[in-house]
C-alpha positions as CSV (number, residue, x, y, z in Angstrom):
1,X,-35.4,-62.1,43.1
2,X,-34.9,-62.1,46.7
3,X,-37.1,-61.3,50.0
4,X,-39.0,-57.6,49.6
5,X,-39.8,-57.3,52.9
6,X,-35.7,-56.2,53.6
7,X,-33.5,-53.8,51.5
8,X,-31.2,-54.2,48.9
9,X,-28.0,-54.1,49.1
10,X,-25.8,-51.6,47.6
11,X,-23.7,-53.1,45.1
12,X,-23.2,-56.2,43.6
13,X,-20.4,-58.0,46.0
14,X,-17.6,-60.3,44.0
15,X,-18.6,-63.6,45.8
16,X,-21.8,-64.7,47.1
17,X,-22.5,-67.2,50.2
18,X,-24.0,-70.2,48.6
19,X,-25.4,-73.2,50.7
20,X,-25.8,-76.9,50.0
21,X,-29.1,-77.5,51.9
22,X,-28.1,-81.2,51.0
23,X,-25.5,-81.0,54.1
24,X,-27.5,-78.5,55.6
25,X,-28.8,-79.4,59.4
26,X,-30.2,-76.1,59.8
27,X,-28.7,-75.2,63.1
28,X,-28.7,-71.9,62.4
29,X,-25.0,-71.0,63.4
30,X,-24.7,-69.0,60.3
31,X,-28.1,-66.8,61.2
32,X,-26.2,-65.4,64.3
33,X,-23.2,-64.0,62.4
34,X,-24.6,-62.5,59.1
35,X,-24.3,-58.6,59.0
36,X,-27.2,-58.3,56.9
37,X,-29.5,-61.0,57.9
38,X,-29.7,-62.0,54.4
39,X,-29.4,-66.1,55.6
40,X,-33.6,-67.1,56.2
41,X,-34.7,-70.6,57.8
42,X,-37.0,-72.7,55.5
43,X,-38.8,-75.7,55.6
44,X,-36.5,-79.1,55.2
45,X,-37.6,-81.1,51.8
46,X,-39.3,-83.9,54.5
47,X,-41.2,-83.3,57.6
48,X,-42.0,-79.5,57.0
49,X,-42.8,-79.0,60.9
50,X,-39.5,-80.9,62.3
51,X,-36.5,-80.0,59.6
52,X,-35.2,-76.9,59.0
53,X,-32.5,-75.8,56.5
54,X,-31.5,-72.3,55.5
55,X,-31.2,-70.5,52.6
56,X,-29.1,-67.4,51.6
57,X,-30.9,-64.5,50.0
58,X,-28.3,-64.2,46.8
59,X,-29.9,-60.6,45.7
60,X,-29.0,-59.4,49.7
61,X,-25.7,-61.2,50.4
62,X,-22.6,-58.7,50.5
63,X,-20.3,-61.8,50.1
64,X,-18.7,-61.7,53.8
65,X,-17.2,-65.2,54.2
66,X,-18.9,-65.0,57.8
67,X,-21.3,-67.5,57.5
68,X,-18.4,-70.2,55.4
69,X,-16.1,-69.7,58.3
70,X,-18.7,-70.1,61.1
71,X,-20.9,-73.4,59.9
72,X,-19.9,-76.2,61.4
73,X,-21.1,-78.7,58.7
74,X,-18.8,-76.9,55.8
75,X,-22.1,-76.7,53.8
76,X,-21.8,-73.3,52.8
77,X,-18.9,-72.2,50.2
78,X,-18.7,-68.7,48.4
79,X,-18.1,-68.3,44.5
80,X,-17.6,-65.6,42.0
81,X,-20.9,-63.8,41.9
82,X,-21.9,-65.1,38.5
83,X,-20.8,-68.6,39.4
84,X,-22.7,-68.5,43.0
85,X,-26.6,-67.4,40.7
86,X,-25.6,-70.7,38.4
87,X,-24.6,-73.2,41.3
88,X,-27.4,-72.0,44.1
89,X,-30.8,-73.3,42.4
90,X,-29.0,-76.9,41.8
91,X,-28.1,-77.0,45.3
92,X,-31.5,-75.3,46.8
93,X,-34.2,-78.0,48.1
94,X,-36.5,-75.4,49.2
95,X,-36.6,-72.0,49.0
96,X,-38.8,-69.0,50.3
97,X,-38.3,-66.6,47.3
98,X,-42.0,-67.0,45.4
99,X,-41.1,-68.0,42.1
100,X,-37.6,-69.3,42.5
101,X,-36.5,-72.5,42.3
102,X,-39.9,-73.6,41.6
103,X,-39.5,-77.3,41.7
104,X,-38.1,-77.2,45.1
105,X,-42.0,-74.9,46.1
106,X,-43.9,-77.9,44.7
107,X,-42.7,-80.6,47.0
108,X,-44.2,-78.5,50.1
């Protein structure tokens, strides 16, 4: 399930983006170069106000590579599309999809 409030894409891409928000300093290099502003800032897992990470809208990414080549940290890799919905929640502190990744929602 991804964010409502922006459209869908219009096929199902053959990678996906998916980020480690483990490495993630939330920088925000990757925000300036995806095509379909499908990479959101969230809340880092400690001090909410201070730490920010990002996350990638999986339902919204068209599988680019932009935002793997342009991260500075190498925190973001791409996977087969099937492999990138398995990998993402175990590497996802926080997310801002309602519903997803619910663990991560409880810590904030």
């Amino acid at each position: 399930m991804g964010n409502p409030n922006k459209p869908p894409r219009k096929k199902p891409p053959v990678q996906l983006a998916v980020v480690d928000q483990n490495g993630c300093t939330g920088c925000e290099a990757c925000l300036t170069v995806c095509p379909v502003d499908c990479i959101e800032l969230v809340p880092g897992p400690e001090h909410h106000g201070l730490m920010k990470l990002v996350e990638i809208d999986l339902d919204r990414c068209i599988g680019c590579t932009l935002c793997v080549k342009i991260c500075p940290w190498d925190t973001i890799a791409m996977y087969p599309t099937a492999q990138g919905l398995q990998i993402a929640p175990s590497q996802t502190l926080r997310s801002r999809v309602p519903g997803q990744r619910a663990g991560a929602q409880e810590a904030a």
